[in-house]
C-alpha positions in Angstrom: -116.8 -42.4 -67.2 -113.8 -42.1 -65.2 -110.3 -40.2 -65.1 -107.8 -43.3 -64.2 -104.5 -43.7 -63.4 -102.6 -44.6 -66.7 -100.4 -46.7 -64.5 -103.2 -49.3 -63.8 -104.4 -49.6 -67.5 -100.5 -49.3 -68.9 -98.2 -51.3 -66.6 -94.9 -49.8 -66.9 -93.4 -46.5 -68.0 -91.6 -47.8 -71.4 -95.2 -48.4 -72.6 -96.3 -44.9 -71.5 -93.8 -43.6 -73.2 -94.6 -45.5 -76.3 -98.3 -44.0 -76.0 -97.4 -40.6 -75.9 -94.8 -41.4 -79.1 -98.3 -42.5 -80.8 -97.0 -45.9 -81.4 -99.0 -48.1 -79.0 -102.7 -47.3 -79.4 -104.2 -50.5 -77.9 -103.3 -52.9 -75.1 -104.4 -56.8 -74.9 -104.4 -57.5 -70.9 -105.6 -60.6 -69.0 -108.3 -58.6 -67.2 -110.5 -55.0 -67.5 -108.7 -51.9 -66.4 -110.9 -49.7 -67.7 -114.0 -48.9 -69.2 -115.0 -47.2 -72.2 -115.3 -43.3 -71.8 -112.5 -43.5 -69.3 -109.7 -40.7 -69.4 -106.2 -40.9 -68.2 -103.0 -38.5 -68.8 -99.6 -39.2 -70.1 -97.3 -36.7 -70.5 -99.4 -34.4 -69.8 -101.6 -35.4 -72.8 -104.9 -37.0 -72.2 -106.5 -40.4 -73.7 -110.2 -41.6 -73.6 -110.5 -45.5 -73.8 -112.5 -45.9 -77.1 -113.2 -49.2 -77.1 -112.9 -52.4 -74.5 -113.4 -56.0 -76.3 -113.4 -59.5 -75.0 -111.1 -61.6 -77.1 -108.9 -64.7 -76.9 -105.2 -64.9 -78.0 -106.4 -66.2 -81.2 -108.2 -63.4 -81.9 -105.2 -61.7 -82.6 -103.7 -60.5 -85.9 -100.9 -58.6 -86.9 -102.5 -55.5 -87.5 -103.5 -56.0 -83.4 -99.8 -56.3 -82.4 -98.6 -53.6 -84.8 -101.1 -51.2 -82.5 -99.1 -52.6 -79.6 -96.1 -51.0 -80.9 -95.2 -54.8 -82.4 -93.9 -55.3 -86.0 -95.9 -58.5 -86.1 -97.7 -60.8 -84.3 -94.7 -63.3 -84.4 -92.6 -60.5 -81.9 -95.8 -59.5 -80.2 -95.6 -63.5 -79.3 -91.9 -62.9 -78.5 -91.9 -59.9 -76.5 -94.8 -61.3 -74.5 -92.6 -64.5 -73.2 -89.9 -62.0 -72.4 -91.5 -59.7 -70.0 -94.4 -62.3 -68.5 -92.3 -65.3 -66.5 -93.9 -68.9 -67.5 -95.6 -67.6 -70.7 -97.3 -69.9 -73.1 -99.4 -68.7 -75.8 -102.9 -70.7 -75.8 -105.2 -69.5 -78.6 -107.7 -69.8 -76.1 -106.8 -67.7 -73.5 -108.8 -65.0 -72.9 -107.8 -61.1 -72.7 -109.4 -57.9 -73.0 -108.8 -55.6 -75.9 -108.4 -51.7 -74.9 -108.3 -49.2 -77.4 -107.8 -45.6 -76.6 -107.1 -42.2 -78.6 -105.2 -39.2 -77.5 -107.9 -36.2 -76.8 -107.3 -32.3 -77.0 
């Protein structure tokens, strides 16, 4: 167990901010960033990574994008071609699955 930056695991501050609103809970990323036990702060709050799971795109349901702060998978899909250039969703892509809950 480690205390990490939140900036490796959570790439850019609009998705900090929507972890320390509560409405992001999970991240899907192309590689590991962390490791379960893990700790980093947001806001002065801290999180523990819960859970880290290999998956593939197709894995993927709606109830995973809604914990991405997604209504759906359909605008998880969406918002994923907007902010990655040259985005194509292959079911069989992998990703890691990143689950983390806010600590006292």
């Amino acid at each position: 167990m480690a205390h990490i930056d939140a900036a490796d695991l959570l790439p850019n501050e609009h998705l900090r901010d929507r972890v320390a609103a509560g409405d992001v809970t999970q991240l899907h990323r192309g590689h590991r960033y962390a490791d379960e036990g893990d700790t980093f702060d947001v806001d002065g709050e801290r999180f523990e990574v819960v859970d880290i799971t290999r998956r593939t795109l197709g894995d993927l349901t709606d109830e995973d994008a809604r914990a991405e702060g997604s209504a759906d998978l359909d605008a998880y899909r969406e918002r994923l071609a907007r902010v990655h250039d040259d985005f194509e969703w292959d079911d069989d892509s992998p990703v890691v699955r990143h689950v983390f809950e806010r600590r006292e």
